[in-house]
C-alpha positions in Angstrom: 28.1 63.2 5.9 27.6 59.9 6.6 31.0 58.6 4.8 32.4 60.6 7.2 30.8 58.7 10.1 31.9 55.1 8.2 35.3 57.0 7.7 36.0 57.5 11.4 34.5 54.2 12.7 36.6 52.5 10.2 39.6 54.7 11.7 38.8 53.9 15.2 38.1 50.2 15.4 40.2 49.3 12.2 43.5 50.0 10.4 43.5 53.8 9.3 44.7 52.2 5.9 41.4 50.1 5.4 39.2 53.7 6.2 41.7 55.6 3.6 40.9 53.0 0.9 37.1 53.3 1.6 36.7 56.7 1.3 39.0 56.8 -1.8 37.4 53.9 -3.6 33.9 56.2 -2.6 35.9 59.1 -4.2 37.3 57.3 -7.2 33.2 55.4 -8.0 31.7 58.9 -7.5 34.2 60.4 -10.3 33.6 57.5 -12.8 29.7 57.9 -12.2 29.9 61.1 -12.9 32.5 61.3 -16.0 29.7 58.1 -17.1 27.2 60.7 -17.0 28.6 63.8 -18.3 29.9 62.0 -21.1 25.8 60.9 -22.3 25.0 64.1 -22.2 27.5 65.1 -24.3 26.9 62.0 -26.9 23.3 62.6 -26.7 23.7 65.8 -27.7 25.9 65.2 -30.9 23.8 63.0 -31.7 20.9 65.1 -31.8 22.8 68.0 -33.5 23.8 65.8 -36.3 20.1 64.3 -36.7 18.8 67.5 -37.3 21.5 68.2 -40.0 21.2 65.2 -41.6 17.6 66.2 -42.0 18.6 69.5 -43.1 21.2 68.4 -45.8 18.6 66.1 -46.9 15.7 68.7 -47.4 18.4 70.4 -49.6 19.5 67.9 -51.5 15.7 66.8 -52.5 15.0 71.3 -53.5 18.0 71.0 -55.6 16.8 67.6 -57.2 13.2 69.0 -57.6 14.9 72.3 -59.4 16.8 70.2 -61.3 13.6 68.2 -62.6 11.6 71.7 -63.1 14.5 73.0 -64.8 14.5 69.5 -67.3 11.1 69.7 -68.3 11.2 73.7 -68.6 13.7 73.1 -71.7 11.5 70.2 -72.9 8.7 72.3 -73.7 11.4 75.1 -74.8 11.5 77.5 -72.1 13.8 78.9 -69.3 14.1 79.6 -65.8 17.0 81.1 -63.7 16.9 81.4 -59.9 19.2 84.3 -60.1 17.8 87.5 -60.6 
């Protein structure tokens, strides 16, 4: 409301161009702010998705290392073990 009060006392006592520019440049800062903002949120939240599957693709790359090494010492001592049933 209170652009609107700046609007019209910019109307009345100056140019109406200089009150149109105001309110626009108002218009046009508000929409940057707030594309600014949207788009963190949105980074922010990639960014945490793809933390948590780094950390899942990591967890399975160390079980299939740790099978592999279970599986290695398994034929050292002359035995086997399948995961499939």
């Amino acid at each position: 409301m209170a652009i609107h009060c700046v609007f019209i006392a910019l109307y009345q006592t100056s140019s109406r161009y200089v009150a149109y520019f105001y309110v626009l440049s108002w218009l046009f800062l508000g929409a940057y702010i707030f594309q600014n903002l949207a788009t963190g949120v949105m980074v922010s939240s990639y960014q945490t998705i793809r933390e948590k599957m780094d950390e899942l693709e990591a967890g399975a790359r160390d079980a299939e290392l740790q099978q592999a090494n279970v599986n290695q010492l398994l034929d050292k001592v002359g035995l086997s073990y399948s995961t499939t049933h």
